[in-house]
N, C-alpha and C positions, 0 to 999 in steps of 0.2 A: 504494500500500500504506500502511496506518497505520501510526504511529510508535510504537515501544513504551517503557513507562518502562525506563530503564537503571539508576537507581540512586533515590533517595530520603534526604535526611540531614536532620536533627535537630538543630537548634543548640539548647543553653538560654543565653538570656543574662539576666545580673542584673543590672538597671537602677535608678542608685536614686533612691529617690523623693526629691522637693524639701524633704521634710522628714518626718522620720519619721511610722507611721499607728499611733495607740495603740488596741486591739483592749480586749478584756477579760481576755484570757490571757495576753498578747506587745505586743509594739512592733515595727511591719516597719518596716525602713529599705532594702528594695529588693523591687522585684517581678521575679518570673520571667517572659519573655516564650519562647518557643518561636519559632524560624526556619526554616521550612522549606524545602526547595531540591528541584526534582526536574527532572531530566534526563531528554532521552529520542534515542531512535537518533537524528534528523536534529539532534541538536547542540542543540536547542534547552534554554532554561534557566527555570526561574519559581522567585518564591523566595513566599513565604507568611509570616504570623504568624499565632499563636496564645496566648491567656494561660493 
């Protein structure tokens, strides 16, 4: 039988950069990365990124 997803989460993490990025509007001094984790019935685990 296949294994179904059980759950799915969403981390945001702010990482920051090595030195800030001057734009035209703003100055980023970290970027968002997204973590994704998903679980399914036989226990198994994977996690993912995202920007």
């Amino acid at each position: 039988m296949a294994a179904l997803i059980q759950s799915i989460e969403a981390i945001l993490v702010d990482i920051p950069t090595i030195r800030p990025h001057k734009l035209s509007m703003t100055t980023m001094g970290v970027q968002t990365m997204v973590i994704v984790r998903i679980k399914d019935s036989d226990g198994l685990e994977g996690l993912g990124e995202a920007t």
